[in-house]
GUMAR-882343 format. One line per field, with one value per atom (N, C-alpha, C): residue in one letter; chain; atom name; x, y, z. Coordinates in steps of 0.001 Angstrom, whole numbers, plus 524288, in hexadecimal, padded with zeros to 5 digits. Example, Ala and Ser with C-alpha at 12.3 -4.5 7.8 and 13.67 -1.06 7.14 Angstrom:
<atoms>
residu = c(a,a,a,s,s,s)
chaine = c(A,A,A,A,A,A)
atome = c(N,CA,C,N,CA,C)
X = c(83386,8300C,83390,83232,83566,83264)
Y = c(7E9C6,7EE6C,7F31C,7F736,7FBDC,8001E)
Z = c(81E78,81E78,81E78,81BA8,81BE4,81EBE)
</atoms>
This chain:
<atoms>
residu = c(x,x,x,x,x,x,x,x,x,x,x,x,x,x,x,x,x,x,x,x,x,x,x,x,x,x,x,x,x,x,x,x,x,x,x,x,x,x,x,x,x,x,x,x,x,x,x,x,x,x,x,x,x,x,x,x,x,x,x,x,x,x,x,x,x,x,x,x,x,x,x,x,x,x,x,x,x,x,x,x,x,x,x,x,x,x,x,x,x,x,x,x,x,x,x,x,x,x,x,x,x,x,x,x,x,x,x,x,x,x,x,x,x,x,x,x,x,x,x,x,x,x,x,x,x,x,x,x,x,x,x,x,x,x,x,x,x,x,x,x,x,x,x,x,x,x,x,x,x,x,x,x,x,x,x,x,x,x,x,x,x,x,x,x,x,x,x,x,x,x,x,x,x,x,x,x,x,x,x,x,x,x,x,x,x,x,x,x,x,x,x,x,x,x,x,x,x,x,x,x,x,x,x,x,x,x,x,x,x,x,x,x,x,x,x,x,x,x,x,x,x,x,x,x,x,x,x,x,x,x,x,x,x,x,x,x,x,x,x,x,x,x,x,x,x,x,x,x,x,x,x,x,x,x,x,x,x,x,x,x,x,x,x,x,x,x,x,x,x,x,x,x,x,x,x,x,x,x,x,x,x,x,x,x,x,x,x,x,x,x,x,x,x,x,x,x,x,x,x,x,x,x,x,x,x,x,x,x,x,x,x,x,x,x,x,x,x,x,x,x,x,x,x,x,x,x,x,x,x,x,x,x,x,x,x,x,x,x,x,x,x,x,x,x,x,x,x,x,x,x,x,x,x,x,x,x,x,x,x,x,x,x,x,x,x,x,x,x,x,x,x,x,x,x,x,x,x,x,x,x,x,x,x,x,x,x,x,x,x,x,x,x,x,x,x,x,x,x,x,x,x,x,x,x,x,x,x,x,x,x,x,x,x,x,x,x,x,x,x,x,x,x,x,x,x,x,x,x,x,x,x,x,x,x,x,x,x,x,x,x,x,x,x,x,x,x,x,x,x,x,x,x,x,x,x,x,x,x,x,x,x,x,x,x,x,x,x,x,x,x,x,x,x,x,x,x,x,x,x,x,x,x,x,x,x,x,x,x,x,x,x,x,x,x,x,x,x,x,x,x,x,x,x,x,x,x,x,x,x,x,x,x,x,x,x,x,x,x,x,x,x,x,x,x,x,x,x,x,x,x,x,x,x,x,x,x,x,x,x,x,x,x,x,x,x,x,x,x,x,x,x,x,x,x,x,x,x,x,x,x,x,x,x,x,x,x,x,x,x,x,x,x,x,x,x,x,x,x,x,x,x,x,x,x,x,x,x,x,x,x,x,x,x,x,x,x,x,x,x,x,x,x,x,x,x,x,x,x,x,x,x,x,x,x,x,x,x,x,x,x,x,x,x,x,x,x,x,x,x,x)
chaine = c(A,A,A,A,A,A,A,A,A,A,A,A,A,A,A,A,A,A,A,A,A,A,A,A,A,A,A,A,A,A,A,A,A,A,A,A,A,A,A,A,A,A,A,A,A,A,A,A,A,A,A,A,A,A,A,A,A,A,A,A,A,A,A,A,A,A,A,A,A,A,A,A,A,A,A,A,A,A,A,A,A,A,A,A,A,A,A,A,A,A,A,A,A,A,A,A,A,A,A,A,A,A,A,A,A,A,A,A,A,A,A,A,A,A,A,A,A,A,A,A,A,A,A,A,A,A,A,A,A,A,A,A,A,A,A,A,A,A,A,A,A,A,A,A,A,A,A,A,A,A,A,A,A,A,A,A,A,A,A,A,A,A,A,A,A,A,A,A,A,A,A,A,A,A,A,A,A,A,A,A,A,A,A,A,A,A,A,A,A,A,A,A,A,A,A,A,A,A,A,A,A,A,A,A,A,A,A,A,A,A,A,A,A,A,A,A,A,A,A,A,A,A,A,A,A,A,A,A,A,A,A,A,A,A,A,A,A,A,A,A,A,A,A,A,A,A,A,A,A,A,A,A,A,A,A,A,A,A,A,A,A,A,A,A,A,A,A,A,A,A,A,A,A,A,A,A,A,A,A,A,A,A,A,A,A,A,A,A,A,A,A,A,A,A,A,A,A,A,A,A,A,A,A,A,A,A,A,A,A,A,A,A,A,A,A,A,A,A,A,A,A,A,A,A,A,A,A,A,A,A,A,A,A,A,A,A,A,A,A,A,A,A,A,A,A,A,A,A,A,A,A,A,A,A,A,A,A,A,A,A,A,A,A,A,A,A,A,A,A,A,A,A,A,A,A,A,A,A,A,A,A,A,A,A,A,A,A,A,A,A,A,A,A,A,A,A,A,A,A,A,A,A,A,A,A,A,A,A,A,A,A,A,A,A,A,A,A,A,A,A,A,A,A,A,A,A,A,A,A,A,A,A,A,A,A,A,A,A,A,A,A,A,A,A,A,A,A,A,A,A,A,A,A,A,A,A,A,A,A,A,A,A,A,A,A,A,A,A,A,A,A,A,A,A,A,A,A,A,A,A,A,A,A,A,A,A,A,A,A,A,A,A,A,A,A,A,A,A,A,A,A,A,A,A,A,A,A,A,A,A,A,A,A,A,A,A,A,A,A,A,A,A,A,A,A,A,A,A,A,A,A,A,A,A,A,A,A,A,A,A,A,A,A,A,A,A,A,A,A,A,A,A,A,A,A,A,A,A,A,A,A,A,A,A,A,A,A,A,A,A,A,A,A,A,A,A,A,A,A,A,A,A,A,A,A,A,A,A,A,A,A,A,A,A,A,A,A,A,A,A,A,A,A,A,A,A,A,A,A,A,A,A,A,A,A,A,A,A,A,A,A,A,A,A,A,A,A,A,A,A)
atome = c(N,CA,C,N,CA,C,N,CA,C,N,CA,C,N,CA,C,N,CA,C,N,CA,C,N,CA,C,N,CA,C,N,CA,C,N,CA,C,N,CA,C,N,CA,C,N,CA,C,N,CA,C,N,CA,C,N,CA,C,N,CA,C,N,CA,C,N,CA,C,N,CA,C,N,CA,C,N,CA,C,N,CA,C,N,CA,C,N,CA,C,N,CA,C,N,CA,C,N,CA,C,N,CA,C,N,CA,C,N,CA,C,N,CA,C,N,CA,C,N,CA,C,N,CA,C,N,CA,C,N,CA,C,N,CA,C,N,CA,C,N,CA,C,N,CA,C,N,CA,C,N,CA,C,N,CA,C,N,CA,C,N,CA,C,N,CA,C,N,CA,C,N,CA,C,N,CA,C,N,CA,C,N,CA,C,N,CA,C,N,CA,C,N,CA,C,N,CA,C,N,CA,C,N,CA,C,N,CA,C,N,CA,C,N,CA,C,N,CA,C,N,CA,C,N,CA,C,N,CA,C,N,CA,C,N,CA,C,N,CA,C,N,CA,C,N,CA,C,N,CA,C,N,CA,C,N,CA,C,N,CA,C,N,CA,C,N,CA,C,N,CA,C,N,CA,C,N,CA,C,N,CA,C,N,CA,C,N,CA,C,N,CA,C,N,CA,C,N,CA,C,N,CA,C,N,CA,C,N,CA,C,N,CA,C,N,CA,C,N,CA,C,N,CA,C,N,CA,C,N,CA,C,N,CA,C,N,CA,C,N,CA,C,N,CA,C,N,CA,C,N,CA,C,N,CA,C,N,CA,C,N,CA,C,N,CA,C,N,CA,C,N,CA,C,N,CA,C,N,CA,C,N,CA,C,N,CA,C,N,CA,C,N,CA,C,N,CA,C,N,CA,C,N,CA,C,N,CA,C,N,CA,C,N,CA,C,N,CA,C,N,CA,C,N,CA,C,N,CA,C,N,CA,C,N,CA,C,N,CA,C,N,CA,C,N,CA,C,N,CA,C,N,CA,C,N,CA,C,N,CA,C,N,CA,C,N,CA,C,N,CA,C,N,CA,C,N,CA,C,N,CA,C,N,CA,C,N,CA,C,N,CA,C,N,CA,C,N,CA,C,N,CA,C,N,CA,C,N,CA,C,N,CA,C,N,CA,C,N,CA,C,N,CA,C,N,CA,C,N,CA,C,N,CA,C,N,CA,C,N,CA,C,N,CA,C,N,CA,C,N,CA,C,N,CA,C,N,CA,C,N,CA,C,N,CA,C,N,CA,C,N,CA,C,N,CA,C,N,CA,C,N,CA,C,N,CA,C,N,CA,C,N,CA,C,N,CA,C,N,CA,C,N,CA,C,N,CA,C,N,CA,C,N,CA,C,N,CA,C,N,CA,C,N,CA,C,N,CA,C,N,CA,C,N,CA,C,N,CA,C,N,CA,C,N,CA,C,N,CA,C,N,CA,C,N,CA,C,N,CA,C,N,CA,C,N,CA,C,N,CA,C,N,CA,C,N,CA,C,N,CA,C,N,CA,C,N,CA,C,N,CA,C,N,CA,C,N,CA,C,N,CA,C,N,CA,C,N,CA,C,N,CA,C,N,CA,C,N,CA,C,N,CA,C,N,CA,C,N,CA,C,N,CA,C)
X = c(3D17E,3CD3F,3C805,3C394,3BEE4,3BB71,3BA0A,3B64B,3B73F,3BB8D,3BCE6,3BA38,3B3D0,3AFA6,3AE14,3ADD2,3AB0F,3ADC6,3B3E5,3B4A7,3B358,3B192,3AF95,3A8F7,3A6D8,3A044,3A035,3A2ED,3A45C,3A68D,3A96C,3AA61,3A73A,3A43B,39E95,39AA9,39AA4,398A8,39AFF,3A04F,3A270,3A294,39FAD,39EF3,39C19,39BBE,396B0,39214,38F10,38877,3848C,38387,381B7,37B52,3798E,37416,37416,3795C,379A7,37E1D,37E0D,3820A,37D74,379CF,37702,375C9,374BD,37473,37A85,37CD4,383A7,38494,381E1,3856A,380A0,37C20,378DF,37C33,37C86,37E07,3825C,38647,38B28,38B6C,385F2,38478,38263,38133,37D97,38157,385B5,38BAA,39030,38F9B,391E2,39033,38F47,38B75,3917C,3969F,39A3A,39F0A,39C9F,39EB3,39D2B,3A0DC,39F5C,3996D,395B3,390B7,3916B,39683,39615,3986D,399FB,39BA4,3973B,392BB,38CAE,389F3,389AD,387E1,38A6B,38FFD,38F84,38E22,38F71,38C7C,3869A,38364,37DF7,37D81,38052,37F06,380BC,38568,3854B,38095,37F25,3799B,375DB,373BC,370FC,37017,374AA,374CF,372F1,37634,3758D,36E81,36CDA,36757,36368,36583,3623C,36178,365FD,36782,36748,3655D,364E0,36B11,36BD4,370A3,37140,36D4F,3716C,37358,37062,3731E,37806,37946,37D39,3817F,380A8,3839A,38627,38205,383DC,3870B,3861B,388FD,38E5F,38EDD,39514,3990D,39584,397CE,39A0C,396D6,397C0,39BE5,39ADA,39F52,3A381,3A523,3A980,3AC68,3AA57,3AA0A,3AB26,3A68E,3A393,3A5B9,3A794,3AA65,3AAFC,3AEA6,3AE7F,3B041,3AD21,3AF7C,3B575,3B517,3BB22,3B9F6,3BD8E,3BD08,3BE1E,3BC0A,3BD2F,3C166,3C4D3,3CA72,3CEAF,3CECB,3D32B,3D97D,3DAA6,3DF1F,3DF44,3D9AC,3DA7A,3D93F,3D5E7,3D4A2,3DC13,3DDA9,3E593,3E821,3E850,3EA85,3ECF5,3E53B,3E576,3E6F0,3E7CA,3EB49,3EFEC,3F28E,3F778,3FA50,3FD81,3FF98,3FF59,3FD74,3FEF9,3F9B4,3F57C,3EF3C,3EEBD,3F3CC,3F414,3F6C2,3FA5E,3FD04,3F877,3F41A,3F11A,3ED4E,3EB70,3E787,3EA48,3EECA,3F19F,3F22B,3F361,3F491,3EE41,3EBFD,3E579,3E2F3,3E48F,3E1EF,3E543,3E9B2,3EAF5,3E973,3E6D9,3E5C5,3DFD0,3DD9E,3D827,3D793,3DAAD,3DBAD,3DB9E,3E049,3E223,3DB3B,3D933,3D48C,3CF4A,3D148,3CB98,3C787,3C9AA,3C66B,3C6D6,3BF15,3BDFE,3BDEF,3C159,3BFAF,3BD68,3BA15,3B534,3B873,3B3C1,3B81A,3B8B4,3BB67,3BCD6,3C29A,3C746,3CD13,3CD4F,3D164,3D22A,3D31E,3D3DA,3D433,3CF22,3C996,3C622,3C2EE,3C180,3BF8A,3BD9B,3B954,3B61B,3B9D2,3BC2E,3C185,3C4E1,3C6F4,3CA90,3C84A,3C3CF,3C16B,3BF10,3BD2C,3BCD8,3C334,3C647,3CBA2,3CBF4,3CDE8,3CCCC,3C905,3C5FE,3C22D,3C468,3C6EE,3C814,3CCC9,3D02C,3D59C,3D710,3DBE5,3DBBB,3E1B2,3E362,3E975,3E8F5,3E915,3E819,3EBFA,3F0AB,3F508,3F4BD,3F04D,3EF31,3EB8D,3E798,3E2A4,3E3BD,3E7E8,3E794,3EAD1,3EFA1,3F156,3ED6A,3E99D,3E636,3E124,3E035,3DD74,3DED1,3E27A,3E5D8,3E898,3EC30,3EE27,3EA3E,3E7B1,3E59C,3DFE7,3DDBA,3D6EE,3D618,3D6E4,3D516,3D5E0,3DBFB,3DC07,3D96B,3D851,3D4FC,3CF5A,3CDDF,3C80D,3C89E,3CB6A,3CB38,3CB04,3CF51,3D054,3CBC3,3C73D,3C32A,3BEAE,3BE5B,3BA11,3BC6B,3C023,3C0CF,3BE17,3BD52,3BA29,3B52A,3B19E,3AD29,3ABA2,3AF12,3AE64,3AACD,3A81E,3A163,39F8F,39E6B,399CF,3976F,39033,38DCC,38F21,391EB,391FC,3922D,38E69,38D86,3910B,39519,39980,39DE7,39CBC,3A11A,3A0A8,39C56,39AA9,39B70,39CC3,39F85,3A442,3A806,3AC75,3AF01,3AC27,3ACB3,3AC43,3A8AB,3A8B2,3AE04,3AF14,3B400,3B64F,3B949,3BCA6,3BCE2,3B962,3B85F,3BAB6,3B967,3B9A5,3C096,3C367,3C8F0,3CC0E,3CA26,3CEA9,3CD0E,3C77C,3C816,3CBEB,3CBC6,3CE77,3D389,3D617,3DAFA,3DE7C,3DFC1,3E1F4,3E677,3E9F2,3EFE8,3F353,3F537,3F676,3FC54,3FDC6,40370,4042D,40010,40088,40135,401E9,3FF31,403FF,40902,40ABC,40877,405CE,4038F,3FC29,3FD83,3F741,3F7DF,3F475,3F371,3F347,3F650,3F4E1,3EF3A,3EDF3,3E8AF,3E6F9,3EB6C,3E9CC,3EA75,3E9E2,3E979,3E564,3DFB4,3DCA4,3D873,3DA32,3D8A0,3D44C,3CFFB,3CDD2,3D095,3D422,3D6A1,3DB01,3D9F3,3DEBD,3DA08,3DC9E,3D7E7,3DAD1,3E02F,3E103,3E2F2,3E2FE,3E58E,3ECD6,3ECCD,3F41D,3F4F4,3F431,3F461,3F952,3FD2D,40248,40327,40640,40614,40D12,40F7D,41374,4137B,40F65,40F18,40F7C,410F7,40F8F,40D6B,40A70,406AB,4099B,40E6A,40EF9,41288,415FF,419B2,4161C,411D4,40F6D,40AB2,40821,4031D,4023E,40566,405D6,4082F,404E4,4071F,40C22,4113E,416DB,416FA,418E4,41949,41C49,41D45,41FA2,421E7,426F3,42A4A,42C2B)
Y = c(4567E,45406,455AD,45310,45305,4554E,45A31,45D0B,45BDC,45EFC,45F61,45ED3,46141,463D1,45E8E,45924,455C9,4554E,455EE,4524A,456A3,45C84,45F96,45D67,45B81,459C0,454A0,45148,44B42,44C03,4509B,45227,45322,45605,457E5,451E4,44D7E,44A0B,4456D,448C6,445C8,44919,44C9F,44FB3,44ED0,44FB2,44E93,44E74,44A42,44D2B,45269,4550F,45805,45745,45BD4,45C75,45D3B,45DDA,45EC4,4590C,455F9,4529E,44FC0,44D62,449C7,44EA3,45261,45679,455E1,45739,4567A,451DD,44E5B,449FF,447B6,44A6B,44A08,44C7A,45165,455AE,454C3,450C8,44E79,44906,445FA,441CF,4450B,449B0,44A53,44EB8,44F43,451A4,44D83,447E8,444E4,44210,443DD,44115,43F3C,44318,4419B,43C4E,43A11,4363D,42FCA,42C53,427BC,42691,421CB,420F6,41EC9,41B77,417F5,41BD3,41F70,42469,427A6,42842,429C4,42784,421EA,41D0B,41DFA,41F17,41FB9,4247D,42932,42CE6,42CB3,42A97,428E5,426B8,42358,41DE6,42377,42570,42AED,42DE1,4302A,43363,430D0,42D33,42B3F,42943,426DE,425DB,42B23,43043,4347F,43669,4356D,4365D,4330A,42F58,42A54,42DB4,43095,431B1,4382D,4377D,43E43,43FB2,44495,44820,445D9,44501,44266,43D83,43990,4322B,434BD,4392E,43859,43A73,43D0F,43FBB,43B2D,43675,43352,42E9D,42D9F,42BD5,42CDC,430F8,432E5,43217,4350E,432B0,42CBE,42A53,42385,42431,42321,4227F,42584,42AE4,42D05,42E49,42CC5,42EB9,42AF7,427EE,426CE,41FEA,41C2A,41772,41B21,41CCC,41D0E,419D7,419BC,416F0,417A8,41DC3,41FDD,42520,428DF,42E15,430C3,43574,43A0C,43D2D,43C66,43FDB,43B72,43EDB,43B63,4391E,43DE6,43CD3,43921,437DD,4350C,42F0B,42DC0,428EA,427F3,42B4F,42A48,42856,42B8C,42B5E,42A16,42A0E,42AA0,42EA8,42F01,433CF,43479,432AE,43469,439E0,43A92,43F41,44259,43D56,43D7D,440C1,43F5B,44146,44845,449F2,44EBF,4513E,44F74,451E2,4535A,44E98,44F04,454F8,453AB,45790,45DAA,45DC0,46439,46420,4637E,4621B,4646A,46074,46253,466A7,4685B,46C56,471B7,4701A,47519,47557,47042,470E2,47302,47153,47309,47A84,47B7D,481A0,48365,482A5,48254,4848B,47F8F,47EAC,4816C,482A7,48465,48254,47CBD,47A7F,47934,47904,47AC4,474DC,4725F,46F26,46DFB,4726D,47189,46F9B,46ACD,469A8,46464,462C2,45E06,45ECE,45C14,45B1E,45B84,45EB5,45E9A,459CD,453BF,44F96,44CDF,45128,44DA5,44D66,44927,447F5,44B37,44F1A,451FE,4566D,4584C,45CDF,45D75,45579,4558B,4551A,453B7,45488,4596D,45C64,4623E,463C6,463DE,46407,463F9,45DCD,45C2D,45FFF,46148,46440,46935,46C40,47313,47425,47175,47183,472A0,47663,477E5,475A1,4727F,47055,46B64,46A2E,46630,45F78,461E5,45FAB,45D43,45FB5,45E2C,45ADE,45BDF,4598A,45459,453D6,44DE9,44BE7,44E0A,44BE5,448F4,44CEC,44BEF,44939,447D9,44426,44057,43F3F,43A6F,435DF,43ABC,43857,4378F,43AF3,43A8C,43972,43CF5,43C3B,434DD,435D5,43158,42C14,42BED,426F8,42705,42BF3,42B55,428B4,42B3B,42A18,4243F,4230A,41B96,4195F,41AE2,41882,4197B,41D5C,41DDD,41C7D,41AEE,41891,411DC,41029,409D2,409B3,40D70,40C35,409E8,40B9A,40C6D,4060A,40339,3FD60,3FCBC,3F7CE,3F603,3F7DC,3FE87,40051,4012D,402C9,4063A,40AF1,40E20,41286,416F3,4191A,41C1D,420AF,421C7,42459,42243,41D6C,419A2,41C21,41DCC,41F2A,42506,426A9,42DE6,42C72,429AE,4290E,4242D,42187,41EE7,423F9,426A4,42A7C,42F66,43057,4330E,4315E,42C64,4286F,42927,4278F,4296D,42D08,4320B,435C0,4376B,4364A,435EA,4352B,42FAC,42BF1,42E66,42F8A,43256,4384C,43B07,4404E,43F52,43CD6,43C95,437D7,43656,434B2,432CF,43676,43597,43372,43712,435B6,43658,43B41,43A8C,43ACB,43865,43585,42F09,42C70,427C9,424BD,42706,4260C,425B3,4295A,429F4,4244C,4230F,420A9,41C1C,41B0E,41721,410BF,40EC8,4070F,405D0,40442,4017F,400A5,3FD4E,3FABA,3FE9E,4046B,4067C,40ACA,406FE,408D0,403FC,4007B,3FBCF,3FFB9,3FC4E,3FC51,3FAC2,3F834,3F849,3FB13,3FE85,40336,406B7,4085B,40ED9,411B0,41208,4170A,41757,41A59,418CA,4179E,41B07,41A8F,41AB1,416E1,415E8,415FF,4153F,41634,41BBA,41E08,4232C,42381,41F4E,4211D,41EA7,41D24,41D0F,4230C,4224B,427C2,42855,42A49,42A8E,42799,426F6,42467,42037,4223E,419FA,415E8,417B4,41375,4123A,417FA,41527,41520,41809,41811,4147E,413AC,41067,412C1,41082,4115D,411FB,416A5,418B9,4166C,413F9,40FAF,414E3,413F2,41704,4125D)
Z = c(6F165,6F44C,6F1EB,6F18B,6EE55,6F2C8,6F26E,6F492,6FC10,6FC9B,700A9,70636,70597,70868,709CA,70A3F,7094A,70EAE,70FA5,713E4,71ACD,718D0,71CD5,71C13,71827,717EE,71CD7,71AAE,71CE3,7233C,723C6,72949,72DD7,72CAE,73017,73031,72B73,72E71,732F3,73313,73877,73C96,73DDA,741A2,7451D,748F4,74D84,74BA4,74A60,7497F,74C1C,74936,74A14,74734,74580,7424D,73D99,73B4B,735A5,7349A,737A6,73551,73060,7317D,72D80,727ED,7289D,72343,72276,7253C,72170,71C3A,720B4,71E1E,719EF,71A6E,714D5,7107B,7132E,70F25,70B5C,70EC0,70C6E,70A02,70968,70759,701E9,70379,6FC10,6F8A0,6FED0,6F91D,6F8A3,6F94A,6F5D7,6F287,6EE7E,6EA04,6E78B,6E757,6E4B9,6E773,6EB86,6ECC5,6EC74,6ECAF,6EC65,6EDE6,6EB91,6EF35,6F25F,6F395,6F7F6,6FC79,6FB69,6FF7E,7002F,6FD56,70079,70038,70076,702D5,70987,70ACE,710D1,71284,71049,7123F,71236,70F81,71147,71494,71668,71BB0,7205B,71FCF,722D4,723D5,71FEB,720F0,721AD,721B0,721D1,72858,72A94,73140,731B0,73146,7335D,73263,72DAC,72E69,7314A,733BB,7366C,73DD1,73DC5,743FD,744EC,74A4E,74B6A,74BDF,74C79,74F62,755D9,757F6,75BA9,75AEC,7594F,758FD,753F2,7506C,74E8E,750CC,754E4,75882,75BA1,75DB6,76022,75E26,75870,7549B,75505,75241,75318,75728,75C24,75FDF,760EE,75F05,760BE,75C4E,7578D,753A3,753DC,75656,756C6,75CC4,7603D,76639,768C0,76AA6,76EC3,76C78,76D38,76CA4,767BF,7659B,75ECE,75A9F,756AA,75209,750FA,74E77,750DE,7509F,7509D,752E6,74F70,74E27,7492E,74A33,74CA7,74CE0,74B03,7468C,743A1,745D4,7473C,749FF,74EBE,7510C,7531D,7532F,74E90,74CBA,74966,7491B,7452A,749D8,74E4B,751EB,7561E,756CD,75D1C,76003,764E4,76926,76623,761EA,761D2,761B1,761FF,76134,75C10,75922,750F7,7519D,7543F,75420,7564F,75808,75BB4,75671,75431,74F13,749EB,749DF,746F2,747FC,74CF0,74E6B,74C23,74EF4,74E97,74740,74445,73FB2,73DBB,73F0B,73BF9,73D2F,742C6,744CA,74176,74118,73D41,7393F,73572,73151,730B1,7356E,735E4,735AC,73790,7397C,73384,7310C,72A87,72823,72890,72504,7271F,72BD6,72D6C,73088,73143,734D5,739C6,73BCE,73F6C,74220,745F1,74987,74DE6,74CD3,752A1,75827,75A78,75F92,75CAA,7592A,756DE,757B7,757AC,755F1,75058,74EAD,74A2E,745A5,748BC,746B0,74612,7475B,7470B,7419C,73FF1,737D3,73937,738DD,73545,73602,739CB,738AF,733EC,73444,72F68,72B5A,72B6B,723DE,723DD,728E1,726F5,72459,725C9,7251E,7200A,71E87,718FA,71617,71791,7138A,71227,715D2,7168A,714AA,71675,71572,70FCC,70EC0,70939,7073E,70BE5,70B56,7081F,704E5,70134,7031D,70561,70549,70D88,70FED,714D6,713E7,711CF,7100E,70DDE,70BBD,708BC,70C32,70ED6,71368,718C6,71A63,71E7F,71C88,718A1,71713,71541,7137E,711FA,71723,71A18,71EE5,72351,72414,728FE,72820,724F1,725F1,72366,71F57,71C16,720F7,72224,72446,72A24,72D81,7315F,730FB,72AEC,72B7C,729C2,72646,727C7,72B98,72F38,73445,7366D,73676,739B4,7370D,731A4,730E0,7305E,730F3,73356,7376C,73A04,73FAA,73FCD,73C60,73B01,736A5,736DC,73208,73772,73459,736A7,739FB,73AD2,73BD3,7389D,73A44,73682,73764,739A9,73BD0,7378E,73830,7342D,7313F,733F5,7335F,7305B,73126,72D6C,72832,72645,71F53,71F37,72422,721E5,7224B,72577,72498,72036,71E3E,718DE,7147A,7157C,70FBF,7123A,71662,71626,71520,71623,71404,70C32,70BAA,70520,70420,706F1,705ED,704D2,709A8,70B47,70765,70624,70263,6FC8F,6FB43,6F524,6F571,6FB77,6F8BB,6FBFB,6FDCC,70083,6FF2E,6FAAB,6F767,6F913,6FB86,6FD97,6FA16,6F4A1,6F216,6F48C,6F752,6F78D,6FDDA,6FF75,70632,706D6,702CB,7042B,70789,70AB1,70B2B,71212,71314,7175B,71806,7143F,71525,71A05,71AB4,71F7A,71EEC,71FE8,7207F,721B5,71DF0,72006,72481,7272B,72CCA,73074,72F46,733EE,73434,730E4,730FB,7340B,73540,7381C,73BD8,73CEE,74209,7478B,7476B,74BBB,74DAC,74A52,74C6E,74E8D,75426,75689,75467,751FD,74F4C,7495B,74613,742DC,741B4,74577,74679,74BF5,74E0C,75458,757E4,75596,757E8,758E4,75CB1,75E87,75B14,75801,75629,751C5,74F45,7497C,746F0,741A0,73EB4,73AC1,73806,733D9,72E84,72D45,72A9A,72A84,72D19,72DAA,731B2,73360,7372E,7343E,731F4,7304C,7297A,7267B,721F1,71E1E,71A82,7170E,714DB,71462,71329,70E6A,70CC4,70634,70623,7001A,6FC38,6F82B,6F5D7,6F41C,6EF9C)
</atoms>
């Protein structure tokens, strides 16, 4: 994975606004000089809302886009999910891995994005890391930035450049048996695997060819 630290940088700007969120996400617009321009072409439209608005309207932002009617919600397991039981396996699973690595989940669930890309960042298991970014992170954050087609919502352009981010270092060279059908990244699914007896791969995976 190409400079690991990027996806604990990119994490903190999905965090609650605070007073250092708009310095973050400067700070992380002028340390990707080594990425695509059309990938800080959206992190500008990013910083840029954020420099238009105080700490509270971005406080109240978030809220609307992750809360309050939400676009969709930052706990992964549960934009995959839903209530399922598969989402209770997930949580216990990460939370051990969080322990592993060191990280600190505040009062967040261990399934929530800026946890798992702190995660992604710390983790020294090479062989989890391409697992949990391949299977799980990558295709959550699709499913949750489908949400976001024709808004302006300014969040759409941090989760387009994570997206970037995903698919250049999580490759899935010897997962692809696990990857996801297109169509069940639809907007009209509320979940990504909505059946409480589907299973991650004979229901939603594309069928390895032999």
């Amino acid at each position: 994975m190409d400079q690991p630290d990027k996806y604990q940088k990119i994490a903190d700007l999905f965090r609650y606004p605070d007073e250092n969120l708009t310095t973050n996400a400067r700070s992380f617009l002028e340390l990707s000089g080594t990425i695509p321009q059309d990938e800080i072409n959206e992190l500008q439209k990013f910083v840029t809302a954020l420099e238009n608005s105080t700490v509270k309207q971005q406080q109240e932002y978030y809220m609307k886009t992750f809360h309050v009617q939400a676009i969709c919600y930052l706990d992964i397991g549960y934009m995959m999910f839903g209530e399922d039981y598969k989402r209770a396996q997930l949580l216990v699973n990460l939370q051990n891995e969080h322990k592993i690595a060191g990280v600190d989940c505040k009062n967040e669930l261990a399934d929530h994005l800026p946890n798992v890309l702190t995660l992604l960042s710390k983790t020294t298991n090479m062989e989890f890391s391409e697992e949990l970014g391949f299977i799980i992170t990558m295709p959550a954050v699709k499913f949750m930035f489908s949400r976001f087609n024709n808004t302006d919502n300014y969040y759409r352009s941090l989760f387009k450049v994570l997206l970037s981010f995903l698919n250049n270092d999580f490759t899935g060279e010897r997962l692809m048996e696990f990857s996801f059908a297109e169509e069940k990244f639809s907007v009209k699914n509320e979940f990504l695997m909505p059946s409480p007896k589907m299973t991650v791969c004979n229901s939603n995976c594309k069928q390895k060819k032999y």
